[in-house]
BALOVO-359596 format. One record per residue: x, y, z of N, C-alpha, C in turn; residue in three letters. Coordinates in nm, 3 decimals. Layout:
// BALOVO-359596
n_east, n_north, n_up, ca_east, ca_north, ca_up, c_east, c_north, c_up, aa
X, Y, Z, X, Y, Z, X, Y, Z, ALA
...
This chain:
// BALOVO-359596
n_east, n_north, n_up, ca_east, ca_north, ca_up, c_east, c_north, c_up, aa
13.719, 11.740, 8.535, 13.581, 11.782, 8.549, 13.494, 11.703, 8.452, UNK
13.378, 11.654, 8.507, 13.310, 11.611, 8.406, 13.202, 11.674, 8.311, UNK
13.225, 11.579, 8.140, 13.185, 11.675, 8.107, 13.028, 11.599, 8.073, UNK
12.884, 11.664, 8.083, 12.798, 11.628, 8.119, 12.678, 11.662, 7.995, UNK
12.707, 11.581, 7.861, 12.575, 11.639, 7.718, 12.487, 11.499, 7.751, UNK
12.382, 11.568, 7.712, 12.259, 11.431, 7.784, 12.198, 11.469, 7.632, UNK
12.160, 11.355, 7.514, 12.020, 11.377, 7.448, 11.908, 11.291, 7.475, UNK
11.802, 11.330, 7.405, 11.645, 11.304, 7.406, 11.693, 11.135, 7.366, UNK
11.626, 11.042, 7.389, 11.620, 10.920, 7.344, 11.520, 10.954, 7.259, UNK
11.521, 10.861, 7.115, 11.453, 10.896, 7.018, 11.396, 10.707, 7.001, UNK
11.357, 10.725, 6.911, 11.288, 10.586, 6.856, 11.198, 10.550, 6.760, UNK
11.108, 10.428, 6.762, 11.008, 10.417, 6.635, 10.919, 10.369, 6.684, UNK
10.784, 10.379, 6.705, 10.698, 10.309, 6.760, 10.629, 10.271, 6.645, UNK
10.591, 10.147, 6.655, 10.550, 10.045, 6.534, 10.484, 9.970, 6.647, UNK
10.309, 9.917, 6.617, 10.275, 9.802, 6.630, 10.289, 9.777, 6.807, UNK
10.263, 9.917, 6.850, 10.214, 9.903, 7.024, 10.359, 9.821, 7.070, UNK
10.489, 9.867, 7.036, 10.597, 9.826, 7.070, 10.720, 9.968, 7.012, UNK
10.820, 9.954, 7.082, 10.956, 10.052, 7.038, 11.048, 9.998, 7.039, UNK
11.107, 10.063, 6.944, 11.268, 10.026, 6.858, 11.382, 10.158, 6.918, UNK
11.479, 10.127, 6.971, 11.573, 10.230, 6.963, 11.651, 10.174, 6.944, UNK
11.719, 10.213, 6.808, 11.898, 10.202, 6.770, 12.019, 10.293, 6.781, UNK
12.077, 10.247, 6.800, 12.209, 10.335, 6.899, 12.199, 10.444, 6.821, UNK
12.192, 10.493, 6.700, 12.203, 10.607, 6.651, 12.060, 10.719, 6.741, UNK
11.993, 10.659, 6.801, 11.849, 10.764, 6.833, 11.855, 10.698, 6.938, UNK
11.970, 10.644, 7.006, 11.973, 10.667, 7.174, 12.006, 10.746, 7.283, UNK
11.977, 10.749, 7.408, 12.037, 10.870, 7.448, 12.188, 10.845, 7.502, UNK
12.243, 10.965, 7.544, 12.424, 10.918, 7.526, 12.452, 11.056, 7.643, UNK
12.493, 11.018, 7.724, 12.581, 11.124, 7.827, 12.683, 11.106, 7.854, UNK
12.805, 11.187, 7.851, 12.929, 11.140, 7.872, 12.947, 11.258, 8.039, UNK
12.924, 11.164, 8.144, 13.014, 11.192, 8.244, 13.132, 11.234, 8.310, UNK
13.256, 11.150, 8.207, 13.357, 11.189, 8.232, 13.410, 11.208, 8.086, UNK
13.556, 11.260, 8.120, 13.603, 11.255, 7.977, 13.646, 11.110, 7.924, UNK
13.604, 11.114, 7.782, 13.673, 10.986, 7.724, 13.561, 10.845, 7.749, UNK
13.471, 10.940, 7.815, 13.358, 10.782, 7.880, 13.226, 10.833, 7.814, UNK
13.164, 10.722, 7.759, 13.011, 10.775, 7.669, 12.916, 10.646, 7.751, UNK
12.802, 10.711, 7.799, 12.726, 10.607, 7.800, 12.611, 10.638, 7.754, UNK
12.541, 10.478, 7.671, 12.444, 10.486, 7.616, 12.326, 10.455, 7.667, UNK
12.235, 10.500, 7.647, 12.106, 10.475, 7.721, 11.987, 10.434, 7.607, UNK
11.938, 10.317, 7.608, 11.824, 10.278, 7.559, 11.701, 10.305, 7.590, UNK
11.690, 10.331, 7.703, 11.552, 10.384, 7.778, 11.595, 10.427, 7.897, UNK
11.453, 10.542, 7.931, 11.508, 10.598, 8.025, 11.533, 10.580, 8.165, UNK
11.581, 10.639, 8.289, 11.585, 10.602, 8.408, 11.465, 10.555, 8.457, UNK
11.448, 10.484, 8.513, 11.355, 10.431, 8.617, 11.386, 10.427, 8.750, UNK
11.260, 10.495, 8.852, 11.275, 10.466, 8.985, 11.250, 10.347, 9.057, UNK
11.150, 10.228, 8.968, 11.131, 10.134, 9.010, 11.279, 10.002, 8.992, UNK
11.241, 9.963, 9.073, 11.376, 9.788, 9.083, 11.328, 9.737, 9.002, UNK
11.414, 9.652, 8.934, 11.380, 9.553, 8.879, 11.358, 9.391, 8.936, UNK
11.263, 9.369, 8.842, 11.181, 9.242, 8.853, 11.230, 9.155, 8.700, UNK
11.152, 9.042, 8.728, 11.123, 8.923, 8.590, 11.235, 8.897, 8.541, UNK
11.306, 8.842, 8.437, 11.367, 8.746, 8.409, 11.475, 8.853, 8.291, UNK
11.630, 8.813, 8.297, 11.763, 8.861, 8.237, 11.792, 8.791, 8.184, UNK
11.866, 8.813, 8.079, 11.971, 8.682, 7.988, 11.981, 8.751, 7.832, UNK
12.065, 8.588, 7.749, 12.110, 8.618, 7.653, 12.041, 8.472, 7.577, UNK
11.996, 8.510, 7.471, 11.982, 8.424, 7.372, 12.085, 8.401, 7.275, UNK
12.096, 8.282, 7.198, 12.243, 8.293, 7.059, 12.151, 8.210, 6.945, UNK
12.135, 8.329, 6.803, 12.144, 8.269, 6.739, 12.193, 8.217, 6.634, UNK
12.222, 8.139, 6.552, 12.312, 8.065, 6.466, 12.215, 8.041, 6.348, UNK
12.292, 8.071, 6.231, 12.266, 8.049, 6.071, 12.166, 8.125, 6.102, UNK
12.021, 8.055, 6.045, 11.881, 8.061, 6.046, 11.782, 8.003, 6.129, UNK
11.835, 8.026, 6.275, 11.803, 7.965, 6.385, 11.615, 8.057, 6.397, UNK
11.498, 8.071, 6.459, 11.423, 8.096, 6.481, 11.308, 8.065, 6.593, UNK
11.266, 8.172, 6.609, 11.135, 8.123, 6.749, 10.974, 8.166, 6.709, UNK
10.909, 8.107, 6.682, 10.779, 8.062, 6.693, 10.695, 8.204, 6.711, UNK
10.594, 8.220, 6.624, 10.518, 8.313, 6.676, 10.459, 8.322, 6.844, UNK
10.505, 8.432, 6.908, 10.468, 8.423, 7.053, 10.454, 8.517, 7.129, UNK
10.341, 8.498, 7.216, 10.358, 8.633, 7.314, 10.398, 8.545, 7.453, UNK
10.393, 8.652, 7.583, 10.454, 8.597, 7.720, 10.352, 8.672, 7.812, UNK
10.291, 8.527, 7.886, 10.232, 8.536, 8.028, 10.284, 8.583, 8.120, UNK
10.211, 8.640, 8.224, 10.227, 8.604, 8.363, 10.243, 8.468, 8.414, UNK
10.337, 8.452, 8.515, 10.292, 8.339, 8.585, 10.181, 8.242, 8.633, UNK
10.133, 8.403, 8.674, 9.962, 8.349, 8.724, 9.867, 8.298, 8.548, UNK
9.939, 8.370, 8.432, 9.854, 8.346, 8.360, 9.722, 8.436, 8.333, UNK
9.749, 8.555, 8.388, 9.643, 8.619, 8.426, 9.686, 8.784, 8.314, UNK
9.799, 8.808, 8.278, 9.808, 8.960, 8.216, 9.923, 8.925, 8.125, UNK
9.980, 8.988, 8.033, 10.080, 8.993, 7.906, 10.195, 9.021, 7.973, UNK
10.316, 9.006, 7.950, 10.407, 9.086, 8.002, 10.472, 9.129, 7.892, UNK
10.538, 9.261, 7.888, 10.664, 9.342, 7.845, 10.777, 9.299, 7.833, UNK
10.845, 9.255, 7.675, 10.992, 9.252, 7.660, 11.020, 9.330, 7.613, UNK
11.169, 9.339, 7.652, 11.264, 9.404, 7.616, 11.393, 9.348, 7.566, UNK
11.432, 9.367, 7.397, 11.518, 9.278, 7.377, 11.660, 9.341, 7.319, UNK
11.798, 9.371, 7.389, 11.886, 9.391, 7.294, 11.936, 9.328, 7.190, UNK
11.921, 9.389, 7.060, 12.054, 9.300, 6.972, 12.173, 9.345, 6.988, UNK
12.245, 9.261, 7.051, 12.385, 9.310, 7.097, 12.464, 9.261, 6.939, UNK
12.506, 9.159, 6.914, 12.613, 9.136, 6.786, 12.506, 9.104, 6.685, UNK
12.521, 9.127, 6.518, 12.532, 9.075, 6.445, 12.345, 9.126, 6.435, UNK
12.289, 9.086, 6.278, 12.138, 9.120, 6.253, 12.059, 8.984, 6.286, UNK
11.914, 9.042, 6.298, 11.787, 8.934, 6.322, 11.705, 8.987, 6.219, UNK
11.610, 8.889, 6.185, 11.476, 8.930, 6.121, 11.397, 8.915, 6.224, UNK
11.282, 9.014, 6.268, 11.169, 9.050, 6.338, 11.010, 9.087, 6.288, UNK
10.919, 8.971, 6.317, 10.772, 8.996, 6.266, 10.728, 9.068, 6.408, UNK
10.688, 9.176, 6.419, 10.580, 9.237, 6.515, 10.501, 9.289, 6.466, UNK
10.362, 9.174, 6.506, 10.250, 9.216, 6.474, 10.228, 9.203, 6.376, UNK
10.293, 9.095, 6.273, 10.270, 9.142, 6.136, 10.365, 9.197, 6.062, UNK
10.411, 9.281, 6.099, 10.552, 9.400, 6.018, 10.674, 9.304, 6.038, UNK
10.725, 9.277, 5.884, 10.854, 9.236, 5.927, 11.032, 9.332, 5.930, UNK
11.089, 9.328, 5.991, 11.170, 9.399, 6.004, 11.292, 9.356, 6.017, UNK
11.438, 9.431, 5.979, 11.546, 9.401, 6.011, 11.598, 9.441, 6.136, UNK
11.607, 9.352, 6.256, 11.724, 9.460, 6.377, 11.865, 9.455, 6.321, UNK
11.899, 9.569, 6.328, 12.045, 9.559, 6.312, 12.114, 9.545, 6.438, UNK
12.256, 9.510, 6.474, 12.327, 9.547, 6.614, 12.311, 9.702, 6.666, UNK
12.310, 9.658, 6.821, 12.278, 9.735, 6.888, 12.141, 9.848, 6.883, UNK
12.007, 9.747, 6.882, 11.911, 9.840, 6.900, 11.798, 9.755, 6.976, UNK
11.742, 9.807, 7.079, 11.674, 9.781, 7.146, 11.496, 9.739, 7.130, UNK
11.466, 9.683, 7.137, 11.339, 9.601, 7.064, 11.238, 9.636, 7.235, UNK
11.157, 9.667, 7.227, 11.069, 9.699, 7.386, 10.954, 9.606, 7.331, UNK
10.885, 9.492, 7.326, 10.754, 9.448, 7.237, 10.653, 9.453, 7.363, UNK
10.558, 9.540, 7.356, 10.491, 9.529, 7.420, 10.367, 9.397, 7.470, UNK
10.316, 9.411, 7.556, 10.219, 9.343, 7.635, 10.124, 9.291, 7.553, UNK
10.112, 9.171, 7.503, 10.005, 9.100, 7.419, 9.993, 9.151, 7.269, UNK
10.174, 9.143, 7.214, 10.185, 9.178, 7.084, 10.300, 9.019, 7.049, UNK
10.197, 8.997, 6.979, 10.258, 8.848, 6.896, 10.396, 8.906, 6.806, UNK
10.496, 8.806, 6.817, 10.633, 8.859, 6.725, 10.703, 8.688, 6.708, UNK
10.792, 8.722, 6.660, 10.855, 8.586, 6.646, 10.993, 8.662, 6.509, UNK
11.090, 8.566, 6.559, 11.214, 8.589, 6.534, 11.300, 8.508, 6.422, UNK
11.370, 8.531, 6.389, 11.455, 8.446, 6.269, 11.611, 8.490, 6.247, UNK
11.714, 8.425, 6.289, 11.842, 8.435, 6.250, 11.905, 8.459, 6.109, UNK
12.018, 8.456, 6.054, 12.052, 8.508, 5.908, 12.162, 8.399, 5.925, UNK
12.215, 8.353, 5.789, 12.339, 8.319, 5.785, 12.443, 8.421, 5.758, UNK
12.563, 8.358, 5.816, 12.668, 8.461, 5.798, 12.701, 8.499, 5.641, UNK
12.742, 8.614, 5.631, 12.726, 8.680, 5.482, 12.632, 8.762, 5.441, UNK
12.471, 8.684, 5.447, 12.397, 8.781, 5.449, 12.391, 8.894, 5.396, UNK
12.358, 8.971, 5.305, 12.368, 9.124, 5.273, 12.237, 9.197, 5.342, UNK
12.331, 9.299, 5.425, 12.157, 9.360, 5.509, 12.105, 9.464, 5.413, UNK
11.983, 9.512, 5.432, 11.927, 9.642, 5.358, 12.006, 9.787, 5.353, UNK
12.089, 9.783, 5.478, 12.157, 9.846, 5.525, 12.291, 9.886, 5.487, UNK
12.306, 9.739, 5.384, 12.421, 9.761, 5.302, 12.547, 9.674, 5.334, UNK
12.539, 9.674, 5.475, 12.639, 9.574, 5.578, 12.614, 9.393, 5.555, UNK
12.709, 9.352, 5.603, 12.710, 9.193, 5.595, 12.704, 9.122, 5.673, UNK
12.570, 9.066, 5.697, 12.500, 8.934, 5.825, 12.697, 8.904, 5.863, UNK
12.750, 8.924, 6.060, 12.850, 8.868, 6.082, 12.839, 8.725, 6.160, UNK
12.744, 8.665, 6.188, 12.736, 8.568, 6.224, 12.628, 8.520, 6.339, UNK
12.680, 8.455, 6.430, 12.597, 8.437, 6.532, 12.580, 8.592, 6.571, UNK
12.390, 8.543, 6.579, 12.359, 8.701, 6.635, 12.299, 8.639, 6.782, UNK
12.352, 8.736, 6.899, 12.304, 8.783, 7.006, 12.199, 8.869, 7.100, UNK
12.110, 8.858, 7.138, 11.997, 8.853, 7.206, 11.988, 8.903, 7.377, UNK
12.025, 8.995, 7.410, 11.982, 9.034, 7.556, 11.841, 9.012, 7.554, UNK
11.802, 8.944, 7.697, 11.645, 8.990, 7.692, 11.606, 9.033, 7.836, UNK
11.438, 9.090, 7.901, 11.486, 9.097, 8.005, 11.321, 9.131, 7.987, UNK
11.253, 9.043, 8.081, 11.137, 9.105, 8.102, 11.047, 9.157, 8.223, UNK
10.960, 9.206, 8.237, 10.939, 9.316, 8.303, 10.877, 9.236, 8.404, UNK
10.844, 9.114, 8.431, 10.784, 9.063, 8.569, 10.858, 8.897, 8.526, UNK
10.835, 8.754, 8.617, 10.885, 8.645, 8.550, 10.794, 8.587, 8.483, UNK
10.785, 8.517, 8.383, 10.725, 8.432, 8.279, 10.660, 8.325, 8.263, UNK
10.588, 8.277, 8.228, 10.555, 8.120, 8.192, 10.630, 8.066, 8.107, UNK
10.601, 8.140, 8.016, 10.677, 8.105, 7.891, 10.628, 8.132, 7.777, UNK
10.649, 8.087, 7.649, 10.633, 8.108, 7.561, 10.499, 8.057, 7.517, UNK
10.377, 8.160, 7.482, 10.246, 8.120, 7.442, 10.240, 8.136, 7.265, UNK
10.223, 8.036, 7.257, 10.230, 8.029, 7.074, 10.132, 8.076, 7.023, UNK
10.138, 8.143, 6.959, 10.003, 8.249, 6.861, 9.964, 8.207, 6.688, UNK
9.889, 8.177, 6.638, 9.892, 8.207, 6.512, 9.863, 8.328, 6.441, UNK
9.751, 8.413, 6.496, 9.743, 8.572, 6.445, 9.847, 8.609, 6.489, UNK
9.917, 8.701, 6.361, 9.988, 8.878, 6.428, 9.906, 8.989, 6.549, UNK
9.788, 8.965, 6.528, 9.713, 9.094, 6.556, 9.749, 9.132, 6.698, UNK
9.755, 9.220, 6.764, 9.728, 9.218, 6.899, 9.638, 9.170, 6.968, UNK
9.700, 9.107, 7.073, 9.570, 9.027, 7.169, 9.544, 9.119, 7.287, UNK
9.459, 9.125, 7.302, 9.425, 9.250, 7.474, 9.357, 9.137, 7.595, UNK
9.341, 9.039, 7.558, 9.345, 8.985, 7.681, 9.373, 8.833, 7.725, UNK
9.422, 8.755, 7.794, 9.491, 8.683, 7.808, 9.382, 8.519, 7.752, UNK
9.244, 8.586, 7.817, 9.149, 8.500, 7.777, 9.082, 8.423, 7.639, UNK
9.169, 8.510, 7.550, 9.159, 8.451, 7.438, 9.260, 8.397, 7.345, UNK
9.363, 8.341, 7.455, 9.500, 8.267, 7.430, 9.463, 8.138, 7.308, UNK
9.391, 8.046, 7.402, 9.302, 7.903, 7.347, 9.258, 7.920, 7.208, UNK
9.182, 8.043, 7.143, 9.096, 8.010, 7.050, 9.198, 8.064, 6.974, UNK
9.338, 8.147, 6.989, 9.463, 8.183, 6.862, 9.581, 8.125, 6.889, UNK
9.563, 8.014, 6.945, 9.707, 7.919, 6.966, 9.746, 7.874, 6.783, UNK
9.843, 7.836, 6.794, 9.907, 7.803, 6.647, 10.099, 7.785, 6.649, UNK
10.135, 7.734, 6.548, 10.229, 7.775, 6.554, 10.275, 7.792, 6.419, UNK
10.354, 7.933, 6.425, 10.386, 7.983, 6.298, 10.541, 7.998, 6.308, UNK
10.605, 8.006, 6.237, 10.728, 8.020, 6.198, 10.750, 8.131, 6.113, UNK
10.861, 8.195, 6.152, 10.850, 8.337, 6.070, 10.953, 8.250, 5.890, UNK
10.905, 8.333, 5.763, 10.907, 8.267, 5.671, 11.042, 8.247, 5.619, UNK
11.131, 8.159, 5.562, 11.301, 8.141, 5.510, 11.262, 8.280, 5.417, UNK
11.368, 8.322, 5.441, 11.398, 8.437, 5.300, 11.506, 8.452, 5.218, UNK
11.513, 8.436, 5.128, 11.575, 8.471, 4.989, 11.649, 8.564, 5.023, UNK
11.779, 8.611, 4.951, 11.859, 8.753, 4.966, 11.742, 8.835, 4.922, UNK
11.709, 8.844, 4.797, 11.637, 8.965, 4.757, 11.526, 8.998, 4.807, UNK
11.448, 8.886, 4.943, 11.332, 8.932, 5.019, 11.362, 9.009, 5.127, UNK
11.498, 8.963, 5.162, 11.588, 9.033, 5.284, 11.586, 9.148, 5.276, UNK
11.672, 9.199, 5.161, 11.706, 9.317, 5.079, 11.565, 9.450, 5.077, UNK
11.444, 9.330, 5.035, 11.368, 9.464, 5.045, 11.255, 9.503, 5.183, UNK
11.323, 9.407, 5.313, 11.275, 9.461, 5.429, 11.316, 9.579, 5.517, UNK
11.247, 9.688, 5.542, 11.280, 9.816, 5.631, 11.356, 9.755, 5.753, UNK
11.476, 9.867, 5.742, 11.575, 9.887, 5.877, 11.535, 9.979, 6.016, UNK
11.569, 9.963, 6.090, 11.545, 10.086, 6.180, 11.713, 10.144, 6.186, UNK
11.656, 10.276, 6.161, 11.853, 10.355, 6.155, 11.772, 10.516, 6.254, UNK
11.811, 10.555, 6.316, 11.795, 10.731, 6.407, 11.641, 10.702, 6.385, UNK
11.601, 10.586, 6.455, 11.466, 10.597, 6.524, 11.352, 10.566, 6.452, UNK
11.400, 10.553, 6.294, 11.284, 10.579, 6.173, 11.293, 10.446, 6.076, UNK
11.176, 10.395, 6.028, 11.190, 10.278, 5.919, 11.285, 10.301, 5.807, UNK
11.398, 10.313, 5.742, 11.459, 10.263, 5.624, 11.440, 10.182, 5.559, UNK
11.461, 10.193, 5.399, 11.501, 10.102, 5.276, 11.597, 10.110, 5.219, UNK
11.616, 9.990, 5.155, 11.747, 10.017, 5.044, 11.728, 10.117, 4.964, UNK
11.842, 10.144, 4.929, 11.875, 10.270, 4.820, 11.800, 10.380, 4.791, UNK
């Protein structure tokens, strides 16, 4: 018989975007011995736009950026797993640690940009950067691509791409700058100690 506990998906909303890490995800176990996790919730709609995996290595990084439409005409919605290993994350400004396994949602005309760790690493978290970190991504219609931003701020409309083009690089960090960036752990910002 199956056995059937469903919880609330929990999370952090920061910066017109959500974070869920497996600890404040939702989890139903169907059968016995079987757990599944849920990052967000069911949807009736199909999916559309673009799947995959990114890899990154040492202190690999991507460019301050948000993502078009095709047409060029509206923002689109990512959604990013960290499947193995930690990232550093600027959204909007806020920089942050993902740890494995937590789900990054960045919303629609919110500038972010990314940065890899070398292996070793000491996270805030206490744990140790394991190496190449991994990247599900998957967005909510298909893409142009990558529009380079120099503000953090949120942009609300597509028309003022031209006058905040730039390109920024999220900044090298030191162990001890690492050390004192917030984690996401059961949905909520963390610090060390």
């Amino acid at each position: 018989m199956a056995n059937s506990v469903t919880h609330t998906i929990g999370g952090l909303q920061l910066n017109n975007s959500f974070f869920v890490d497996e600890e404040s995800a939702g989890r139903e176990e169907p059968f016995e011995s079987f757990t599944m996790t849920y990052f967000s919730d069911r949807s009736t709609q199909g999916y559309t736009g673009q799947f995959g995996v990114n890899r990154f290595c040492k202190s690999d990084g991507l460019k301050r950026h948000v993502h078009l439409s095709v047409d060029g005409k509206r923002f689109v919605r990512e959604r990013i797993l960290i499947a193995e290993a930690a990232l550093l994350l600027d959204v909007a400004g806020k920089q942050i640690v993902i740890l494995p396994n937590t789900l990054c949602d960045i919303g629609p005309g919110v500038p972010h940009m990314w940065r890899g760790l070398s292996a070793g690493t000491l996270l805030p978290d206490g744990s140790r950067h394991s190496g190449e970190s991994i990247m599900v991504f998957f967005y909510e219609e298909e893409v142009r691509g990558f529009e380079r931003v120099a503000a953090p701020e949120l942009i609300d409309s597509p028309n003022h791409l031209d006058e905040l083009r730039g390109d920024v690089a999220f900044p090298k960090m030191n162990q001890e700058e690492i050390l004192d960036l917030p984690f996401i752990r059961k949905g909520e910002l963390q610090y060390q100690g």
